[in-house]
C-alpha positions in Angstrom: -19.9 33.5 4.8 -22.1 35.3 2.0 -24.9 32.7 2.6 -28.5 33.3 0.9 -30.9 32.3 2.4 -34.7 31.4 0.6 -37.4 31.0 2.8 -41.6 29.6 1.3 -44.5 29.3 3.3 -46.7 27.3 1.8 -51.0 28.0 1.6 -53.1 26.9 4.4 -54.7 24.6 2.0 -51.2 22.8 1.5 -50.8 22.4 5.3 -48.1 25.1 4.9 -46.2 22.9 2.4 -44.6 24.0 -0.6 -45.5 22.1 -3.8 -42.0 20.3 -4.8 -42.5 21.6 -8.8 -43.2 25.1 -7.5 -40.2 25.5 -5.1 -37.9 23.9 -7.5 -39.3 26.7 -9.7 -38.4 29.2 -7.4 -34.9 28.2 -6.8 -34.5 28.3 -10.4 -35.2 31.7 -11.0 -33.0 32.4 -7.8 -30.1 30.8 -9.2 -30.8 32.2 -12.6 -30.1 35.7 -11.2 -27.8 35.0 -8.9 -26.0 34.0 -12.7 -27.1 37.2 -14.1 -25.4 39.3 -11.3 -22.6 37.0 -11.7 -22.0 38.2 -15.1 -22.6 41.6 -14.4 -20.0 41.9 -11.7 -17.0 39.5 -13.7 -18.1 41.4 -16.7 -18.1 37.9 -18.6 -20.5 35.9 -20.4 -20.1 33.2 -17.8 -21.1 33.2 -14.4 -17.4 32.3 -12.1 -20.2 31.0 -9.2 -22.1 28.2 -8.6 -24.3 27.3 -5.6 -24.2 24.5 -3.1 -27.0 23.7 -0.7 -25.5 23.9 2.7 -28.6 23.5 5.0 -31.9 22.9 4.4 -35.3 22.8 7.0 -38.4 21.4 6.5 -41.7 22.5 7.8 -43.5 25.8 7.5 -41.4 27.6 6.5 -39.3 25.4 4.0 -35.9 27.2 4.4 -32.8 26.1 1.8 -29.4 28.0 2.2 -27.3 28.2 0.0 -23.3 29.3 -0.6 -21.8 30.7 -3.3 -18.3 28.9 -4.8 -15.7 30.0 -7.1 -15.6 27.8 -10.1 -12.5 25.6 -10.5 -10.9 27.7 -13.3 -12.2 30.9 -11.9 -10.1 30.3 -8.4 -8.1 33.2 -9.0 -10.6 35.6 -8.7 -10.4 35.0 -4.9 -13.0 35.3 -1.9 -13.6 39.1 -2.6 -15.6 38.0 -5.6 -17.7 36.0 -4.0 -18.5 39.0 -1.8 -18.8 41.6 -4.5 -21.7 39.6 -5.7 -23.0 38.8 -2.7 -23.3 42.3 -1.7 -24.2 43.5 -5.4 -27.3 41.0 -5.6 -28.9 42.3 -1.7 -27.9 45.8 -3.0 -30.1 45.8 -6.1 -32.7 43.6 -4.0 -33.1 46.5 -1.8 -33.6 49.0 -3.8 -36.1 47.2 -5.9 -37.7 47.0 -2.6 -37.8 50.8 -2.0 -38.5 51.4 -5.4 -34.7 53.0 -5.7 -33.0 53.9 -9.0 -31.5 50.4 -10.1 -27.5 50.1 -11.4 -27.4 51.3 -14.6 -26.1 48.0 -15.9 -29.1 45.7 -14.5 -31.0 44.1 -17.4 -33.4 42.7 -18.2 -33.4 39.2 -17.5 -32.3 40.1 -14.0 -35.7 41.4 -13.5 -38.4 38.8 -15.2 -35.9 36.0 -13.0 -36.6 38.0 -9.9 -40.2 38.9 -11.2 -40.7 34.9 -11.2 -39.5 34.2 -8.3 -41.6 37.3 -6.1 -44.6 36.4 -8.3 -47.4 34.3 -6.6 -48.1 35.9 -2.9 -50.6 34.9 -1.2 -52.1 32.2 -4.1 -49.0 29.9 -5.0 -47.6 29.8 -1.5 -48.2 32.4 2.0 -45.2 34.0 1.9 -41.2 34.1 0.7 -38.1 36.3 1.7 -34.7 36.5 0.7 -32.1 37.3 3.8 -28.5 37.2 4.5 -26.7 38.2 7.9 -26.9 41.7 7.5 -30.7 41.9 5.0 -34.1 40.3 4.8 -36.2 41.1 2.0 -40.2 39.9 2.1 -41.1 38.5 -1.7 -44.2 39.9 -1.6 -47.1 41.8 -3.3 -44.9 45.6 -2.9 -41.4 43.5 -3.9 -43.6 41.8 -6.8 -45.1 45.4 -8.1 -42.3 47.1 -8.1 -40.5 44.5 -10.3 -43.6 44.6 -12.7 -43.1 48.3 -13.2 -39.3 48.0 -14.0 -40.0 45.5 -16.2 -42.7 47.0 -18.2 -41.2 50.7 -18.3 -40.1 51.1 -21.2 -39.6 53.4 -24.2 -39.2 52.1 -27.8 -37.9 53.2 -30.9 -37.1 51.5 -34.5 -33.1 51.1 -35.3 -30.9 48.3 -35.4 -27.6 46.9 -33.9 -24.5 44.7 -34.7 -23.3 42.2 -32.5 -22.3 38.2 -32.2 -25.3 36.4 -32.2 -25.2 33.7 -28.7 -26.7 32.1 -26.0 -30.1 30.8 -28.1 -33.2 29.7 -26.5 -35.6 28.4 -29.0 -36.9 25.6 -27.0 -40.8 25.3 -27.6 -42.3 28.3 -28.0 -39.1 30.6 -27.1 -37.3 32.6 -30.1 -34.4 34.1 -28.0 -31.1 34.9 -28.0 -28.4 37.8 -27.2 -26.3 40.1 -29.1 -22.8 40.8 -27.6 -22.5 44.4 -29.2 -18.3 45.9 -29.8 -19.4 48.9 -28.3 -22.4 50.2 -25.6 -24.0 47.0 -23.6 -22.8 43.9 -22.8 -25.2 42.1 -24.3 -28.8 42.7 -25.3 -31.8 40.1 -25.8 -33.1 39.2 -29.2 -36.6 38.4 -29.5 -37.2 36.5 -33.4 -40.4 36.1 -34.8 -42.2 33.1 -35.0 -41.3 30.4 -38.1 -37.5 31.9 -37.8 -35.8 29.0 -35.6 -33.6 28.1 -38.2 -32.4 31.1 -39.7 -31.6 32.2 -35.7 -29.5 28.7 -35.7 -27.8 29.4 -39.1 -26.3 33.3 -37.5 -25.1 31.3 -34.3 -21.7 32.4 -33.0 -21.6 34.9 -35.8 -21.6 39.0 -36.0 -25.2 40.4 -37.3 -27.4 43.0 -37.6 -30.7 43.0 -36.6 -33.2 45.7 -37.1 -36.7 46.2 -35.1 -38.3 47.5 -32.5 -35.3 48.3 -29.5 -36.5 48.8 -25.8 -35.2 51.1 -23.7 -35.6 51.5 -20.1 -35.3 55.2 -18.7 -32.9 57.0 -18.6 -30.6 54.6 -20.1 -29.2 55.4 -23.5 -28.9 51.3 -24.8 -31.4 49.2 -25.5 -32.4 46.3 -23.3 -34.2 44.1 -25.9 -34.9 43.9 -29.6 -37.8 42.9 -31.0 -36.2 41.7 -34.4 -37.8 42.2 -38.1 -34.9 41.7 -39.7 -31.4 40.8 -39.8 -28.4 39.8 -41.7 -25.4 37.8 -41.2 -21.9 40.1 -41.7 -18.8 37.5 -41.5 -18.5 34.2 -43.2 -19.2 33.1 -46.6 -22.6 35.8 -46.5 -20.3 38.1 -45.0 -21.3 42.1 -46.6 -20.1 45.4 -45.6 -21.5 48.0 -43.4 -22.1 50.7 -45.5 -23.8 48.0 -47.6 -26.1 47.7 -44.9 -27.7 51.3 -45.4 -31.1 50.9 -46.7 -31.1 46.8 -46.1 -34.9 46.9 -45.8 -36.4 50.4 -46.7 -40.1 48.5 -46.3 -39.3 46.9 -42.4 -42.3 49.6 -42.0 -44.6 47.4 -44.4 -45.2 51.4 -45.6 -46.9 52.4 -42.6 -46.0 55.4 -40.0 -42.7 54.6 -37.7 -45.7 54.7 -34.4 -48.2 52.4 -36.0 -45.9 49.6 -37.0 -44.0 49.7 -33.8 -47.6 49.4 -31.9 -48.2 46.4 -34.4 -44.9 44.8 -33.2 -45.7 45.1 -29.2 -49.3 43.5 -30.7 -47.2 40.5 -32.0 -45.7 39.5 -28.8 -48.4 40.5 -26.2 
């Protein structure tokens, strides 16, 4: 049947409830990666599942279950889709769990969704686990370290990328958006400078470069974020040519060393 199941226990102080803000929280960020694994398996900017509850208990624990469906225009992909996902999301739970090389392809977002969701043990609510017939896997303090070291292990280097700019996120204090690249990943995350909202609205749904600091996480050879200085639009009325683009901002280092202004960009978003 490919049903998840999410299980809370909520703190001795709630009576072993589960705050309604918090577990709606959590659900989000399950359903958020459930999404990213989506796309990583359909190999397509838009998830082909969505999720129905199916059953639902309450008391300590607060139990929801939930089943994956195949989209209305995405019925051709058939039932093995559903399970390819199913299996690919316990798969990479699991070896988060053992601390287990990931997929090569699992990015970013994946991990802060999942990093949300494990976060909290033992002072938000007693305890969480994600199971399905076959796996159960505890949400807690080991799960939520080893997800902080993923997500923090990075390298860095300065260099830039092209790609259509999409899938913006510059609600309150959030400057971020993805690049779909031609060639390498299928997408990498953007992350603008503050005051540049409208310029990231102006490149929307159009190819661009952008130039700053790119995260990589070992051993992979594409970056998994860019911390953007700079960027240009390249179709359109302000379309210009690649080769053009050599030497588009020979002071992004404000005329420091390579090392010291990368430091001063993790500074920026820290």
């Amino acid at each position: 049947m490919n049903l998840i199941k999410l299980k809370v226990e909520g703190l001795d102080a709630e009576q072993g409830h589960v705050p309604v803000d918090e577990f709606l929280e959590k659900l989000t960020h399950l359903v958020t990666a459930l999404n990213e694994i989506d796309r990583l398996v359909g190999q397509s900017g838009s998830p082909k599942l969505y999720y129905r509850i199916v059953n639902a208990t309450h008391g300590s624990p607060l139990e929801v279950t939930l089943e994956p469906v195949l989209k209305k225009k995405t019925v051709a992909a058939g039932e093995q889709y559903i399970h390819e996902c199913h299996d690919r999301f316990f798969r990479e739970l699991s070896a988060i769990k053992r601390m287990e090389p990931l997929s090569p392809d699992v990015e970013t977002g994946l991990l802060e969704n999942l990093y949300d969701l494990a976060i909290g043990a033992g002072t938000e609510f007693k305890s969480a686990a994600l199971s399905n017939d076959k796996a159960h896997i505890e949400l807690d303090k080991t799960f939520e370290t080893n997800l902080a070291r993923l997500v923090r292990e990075e390298d860095v280097s300065y260099g830039g990328m092209d790609g259509k700019l999409e899938a913006v996120n510059i609600h309150g204090g959030n400057r971020r958006c993805w690049i779909y690249p031609q060639l390498g990943p299928q997408r990498v995350r953007c992350d603008f400078l503050p005051g540049t909202s409208e310029q990231i609205r102006e490149a929307l749904g159009h190819l661009v470069h952008v130039e700053g600091a790119k995260f990589f996480r070992p051993p992979g050879p594409f970056p998994i974020r860019i911390a953007v200085k700079e960027f240009e639009i390249l179709d359109g009325e302000e379309a210009v040519s690649l080769s053009s683009l050599r030497g588009i901002a020979p002071n992004a280092t404000e005329g420091v060393s390579a090392v010291e202004f990368i430091r001063r960009i993790r500074n920026e978003w820290e």
